[in-house]
C-alpha positions as CSV (number, residue, x, y, z in Angstrom):
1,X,84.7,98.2,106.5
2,X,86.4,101.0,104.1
3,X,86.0,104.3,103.6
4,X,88.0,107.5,102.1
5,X,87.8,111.2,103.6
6,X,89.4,114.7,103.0
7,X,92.3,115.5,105.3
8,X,90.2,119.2,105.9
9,X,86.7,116.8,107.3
10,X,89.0,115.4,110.4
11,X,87.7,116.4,113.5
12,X,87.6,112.9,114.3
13,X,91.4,113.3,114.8
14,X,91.4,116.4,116.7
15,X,91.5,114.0,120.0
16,X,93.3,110.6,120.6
17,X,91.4,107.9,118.9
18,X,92.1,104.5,118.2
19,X,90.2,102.2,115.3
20,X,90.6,98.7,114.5
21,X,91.1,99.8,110.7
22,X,94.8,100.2,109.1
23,X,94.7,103.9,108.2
24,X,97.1,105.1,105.6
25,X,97.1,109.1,105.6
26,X,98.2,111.5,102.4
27,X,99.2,114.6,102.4
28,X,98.5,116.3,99.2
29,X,99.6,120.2,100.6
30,X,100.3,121.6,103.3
31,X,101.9,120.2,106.7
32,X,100.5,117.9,109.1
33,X,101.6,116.9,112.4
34,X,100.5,113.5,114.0
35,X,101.0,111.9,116.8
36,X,101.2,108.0,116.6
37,X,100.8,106.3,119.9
38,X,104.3,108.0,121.4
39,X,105.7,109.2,118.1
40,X,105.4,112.6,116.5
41,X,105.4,112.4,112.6
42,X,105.5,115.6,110.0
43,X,104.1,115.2,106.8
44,X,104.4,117.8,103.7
45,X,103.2,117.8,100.6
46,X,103.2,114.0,98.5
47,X,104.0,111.9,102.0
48,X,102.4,108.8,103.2
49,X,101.8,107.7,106.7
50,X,100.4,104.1,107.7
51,X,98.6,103.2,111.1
52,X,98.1,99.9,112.4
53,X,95.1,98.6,113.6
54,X,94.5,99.7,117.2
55,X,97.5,102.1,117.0
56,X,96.0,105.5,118.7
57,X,96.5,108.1,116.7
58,X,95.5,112.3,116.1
59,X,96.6,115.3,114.4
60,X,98.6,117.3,116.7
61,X,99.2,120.5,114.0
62,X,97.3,120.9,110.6
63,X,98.6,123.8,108.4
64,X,96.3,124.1,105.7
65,X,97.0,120.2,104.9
66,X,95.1,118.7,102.0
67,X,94.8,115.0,100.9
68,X,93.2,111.4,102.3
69,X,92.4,109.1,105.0
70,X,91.8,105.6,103.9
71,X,90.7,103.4,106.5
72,X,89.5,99.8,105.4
73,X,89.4,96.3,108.3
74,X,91.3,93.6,108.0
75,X,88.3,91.4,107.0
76,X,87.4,93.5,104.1
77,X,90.6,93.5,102.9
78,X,93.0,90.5,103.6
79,X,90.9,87.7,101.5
80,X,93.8,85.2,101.4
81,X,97.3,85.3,102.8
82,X,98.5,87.3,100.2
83,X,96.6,90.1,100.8
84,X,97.8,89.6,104.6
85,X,101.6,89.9,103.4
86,X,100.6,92.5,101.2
87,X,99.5,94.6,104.3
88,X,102.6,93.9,105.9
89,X,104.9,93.9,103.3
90,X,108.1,96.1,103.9
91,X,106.6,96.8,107.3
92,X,104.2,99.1,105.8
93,X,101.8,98.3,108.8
94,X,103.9,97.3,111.2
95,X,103.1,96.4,115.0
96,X,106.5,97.1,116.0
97,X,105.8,100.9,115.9
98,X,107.9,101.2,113.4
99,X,105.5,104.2,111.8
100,X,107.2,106.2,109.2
101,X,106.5,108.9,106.6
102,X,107.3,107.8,102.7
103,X,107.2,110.3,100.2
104,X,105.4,108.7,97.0
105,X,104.8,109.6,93.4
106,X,102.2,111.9,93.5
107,X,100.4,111.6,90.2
108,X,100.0,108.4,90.4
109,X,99.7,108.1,94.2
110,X,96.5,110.5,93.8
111,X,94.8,108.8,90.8
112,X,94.4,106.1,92.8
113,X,92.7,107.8,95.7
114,X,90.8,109.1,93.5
115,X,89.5,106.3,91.9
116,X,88.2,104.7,95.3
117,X,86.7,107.4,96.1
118,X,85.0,107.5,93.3
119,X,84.1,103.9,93.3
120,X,82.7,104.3,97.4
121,X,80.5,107.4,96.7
122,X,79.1,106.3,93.5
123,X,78.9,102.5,94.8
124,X,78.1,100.8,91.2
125,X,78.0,97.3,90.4
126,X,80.7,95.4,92.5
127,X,82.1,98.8,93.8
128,X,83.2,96.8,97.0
129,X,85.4,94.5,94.5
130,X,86.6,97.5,92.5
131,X,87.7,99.0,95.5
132,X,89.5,96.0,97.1
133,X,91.6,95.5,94.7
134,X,92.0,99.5,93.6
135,X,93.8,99.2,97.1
136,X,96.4,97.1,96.7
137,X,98.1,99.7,94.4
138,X,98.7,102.3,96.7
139,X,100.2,99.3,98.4
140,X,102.7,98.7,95.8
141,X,103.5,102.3,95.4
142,X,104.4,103.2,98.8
143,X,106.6,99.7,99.0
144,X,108.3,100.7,95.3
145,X,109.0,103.9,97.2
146,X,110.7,102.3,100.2
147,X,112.5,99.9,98.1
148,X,113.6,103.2,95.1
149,X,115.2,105.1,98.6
150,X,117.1,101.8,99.6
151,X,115.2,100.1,102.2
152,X,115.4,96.0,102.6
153,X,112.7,94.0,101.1
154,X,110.9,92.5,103.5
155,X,108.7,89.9,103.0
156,X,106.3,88.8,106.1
157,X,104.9,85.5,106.3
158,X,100.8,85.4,107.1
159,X,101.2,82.9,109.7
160,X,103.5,85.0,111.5
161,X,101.0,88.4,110.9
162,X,98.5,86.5,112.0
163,X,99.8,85.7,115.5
164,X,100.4,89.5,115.5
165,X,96.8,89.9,115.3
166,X,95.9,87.0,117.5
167,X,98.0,88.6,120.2
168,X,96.7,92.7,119.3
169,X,93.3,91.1,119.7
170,X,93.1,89.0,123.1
171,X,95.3,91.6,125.6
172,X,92.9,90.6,128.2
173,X,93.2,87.2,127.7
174,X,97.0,87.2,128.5
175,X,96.8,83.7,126.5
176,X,100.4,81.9,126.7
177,X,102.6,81.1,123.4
178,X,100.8,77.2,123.9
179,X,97.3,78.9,123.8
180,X,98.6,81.1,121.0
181,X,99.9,78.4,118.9
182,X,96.8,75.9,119.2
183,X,94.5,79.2,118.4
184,X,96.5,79.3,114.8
185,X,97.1,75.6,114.1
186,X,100.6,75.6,114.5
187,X,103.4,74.5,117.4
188,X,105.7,76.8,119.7
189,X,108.3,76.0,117.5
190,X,106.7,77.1,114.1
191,X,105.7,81.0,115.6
192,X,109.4,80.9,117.5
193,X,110.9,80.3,114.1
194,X,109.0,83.1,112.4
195,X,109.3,85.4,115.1
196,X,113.3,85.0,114.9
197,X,113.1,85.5,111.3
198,X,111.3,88.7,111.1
199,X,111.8,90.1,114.7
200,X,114.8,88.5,115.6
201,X,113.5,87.5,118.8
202,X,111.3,84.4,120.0
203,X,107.8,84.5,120.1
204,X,107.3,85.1,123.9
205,X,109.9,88.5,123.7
206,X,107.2,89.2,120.6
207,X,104.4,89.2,123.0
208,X,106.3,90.9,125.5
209,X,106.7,93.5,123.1
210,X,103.3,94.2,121.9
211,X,101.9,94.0,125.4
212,X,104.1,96.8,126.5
213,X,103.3,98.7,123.4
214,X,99.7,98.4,124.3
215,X,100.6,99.2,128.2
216,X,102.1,102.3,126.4
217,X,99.1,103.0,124.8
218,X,96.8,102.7,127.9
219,X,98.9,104.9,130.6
220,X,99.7,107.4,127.8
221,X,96.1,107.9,126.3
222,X,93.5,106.5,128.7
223,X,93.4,107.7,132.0
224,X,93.4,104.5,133.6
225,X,95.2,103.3,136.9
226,X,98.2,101.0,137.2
227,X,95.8,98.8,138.4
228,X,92.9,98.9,135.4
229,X,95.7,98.8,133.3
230,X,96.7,95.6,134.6
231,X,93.8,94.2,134.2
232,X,93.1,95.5,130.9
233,X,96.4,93.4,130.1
234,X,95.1,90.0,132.0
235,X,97.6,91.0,134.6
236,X,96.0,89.5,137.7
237,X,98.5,91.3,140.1
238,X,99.3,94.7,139.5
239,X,102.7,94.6,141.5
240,X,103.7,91.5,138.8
241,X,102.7,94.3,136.3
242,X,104.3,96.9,137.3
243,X,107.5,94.4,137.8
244,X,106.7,93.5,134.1
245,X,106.6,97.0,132.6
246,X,110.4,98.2,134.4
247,X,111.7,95.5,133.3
248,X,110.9,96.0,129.9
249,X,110.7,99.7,129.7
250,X,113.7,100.6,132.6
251,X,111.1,102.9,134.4
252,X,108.2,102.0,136.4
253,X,104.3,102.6,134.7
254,X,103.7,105.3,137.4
255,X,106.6,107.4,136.1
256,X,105.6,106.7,132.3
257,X,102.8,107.7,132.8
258,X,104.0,111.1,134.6
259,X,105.9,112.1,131.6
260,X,103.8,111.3,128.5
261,X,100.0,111.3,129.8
262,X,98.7,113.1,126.9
């Protein structure tokens, strides 16, 4: 649901793992190196790093790197849609694996921490509300940040996040855009106008892009075949798969995952 650890207690993260948590990693000293699905990422001293839900993640280096994990689910914390946009706000966990390091104002950025940690190992009265809401500051500091070095606002709408999480979580399903829509409450037309709004693309290349992302995932990490990871995709043929990925990609899944099998 949510916990807080030391950056030195991570042998966890030693190997690939993935966790349907978002994860936001700071680096208090030191230098890490992770690896975020096909991404390598340094962070030094006062850096932030956000994870997605079911991103796969690890530490590739650690050089004497001091700080915190915090890891909470989406049910613990999105209690209303804005706690959804708040999540997603600025792209801070993004599903577009757009994962990026933000230096943040340290002081403050660590008194924070602090405080939750505080709050999860002493768990008094309400510590579970304490720490919901001791959250969302981090939040706002590592968005203040973005916006302070120049970034664009941007402001997510929950419908639209939630389809991003209606897709992430049914892979297997392969459900269409009319599945997708009736799942949520909404039409085609409603997630096509989000999705050109904060993707610039319609909802279907939206899908398209998530499912290769995960297709990504499962050749790079997994040790699966074209085939299981067809399957694993609610691909029924594995030639219409493998059609899928080059298209997308410009190489084939076999030669992906050739070249970045981890």
């Amino acid at each position: 649901m949510v916990e807080i650890i030391h950056l030195t207690s991570t042998s966890s993260l030693q190997k690939p793992r993935r966790v349907i948590k978002y994860v936001l990693m700071y680096c208090h000293s030191g230098k890490l190196v992770m690896m975020v699905d096909e991404k390598e990422l340094t962070l030094t001293a006062r850096d932030v790093l956000t994870i997605t839900s079911g991103q796969i993640h690890c530490i590739k280096k650690n050089l004497k790197a001091t700080g915190f994990i915090l890891e909470f689910t989406l049910d613990f914390f999105c209690k209303d849609d804005k706690d959804i946009e708040l999540i997603f706000h600025n792209g801070l966990f993004c599903h577009f694996a757009m994962n990026e390091v933000i230096p943040v104002d340290k002081k403050d950025f660590e008194e924070q921490l602090h405080l939750i940690q505080q709050e999860l190992t002493g768990q008094p009265y309400q510590y579970l509300i304490s720490v919901h809401s001791r959250i969302k500051l981090p939040l706002v500091m590592i968005n203040r940040a973005k916006v302070g070095r120049g970034d664009e606002i941007w402001k997510p709408d929950a419908l639209f996040l939630k389809f991003l999480e209606a897709v992430r979580n049914n892979f297997e399903h392969n459900y269409s855009l009319s599945q997708l829509s009736g799942m949520l409450g909404t039409t085609e037309l409603k997630l096509n106008e989000l999705a050109k709004l904060h993707a610039g693309k319609t909802a279907q290349h939206v899908i398209y892009g998530l499912v290769v992302s995960e297709a990504k995932r499962l050749l790079m990490y997994e040790n699966l075949t074209i085939k299981e990871v067809a399957y694993r995709l609610g691909f029924n043929d594995p030639f219409y798969f493998s059609n899928f990925f080059k298209k997308h990609t410009q190489v084939s899944p076999k030669n992906y995952q050739e070249n970045h099998s981890y």
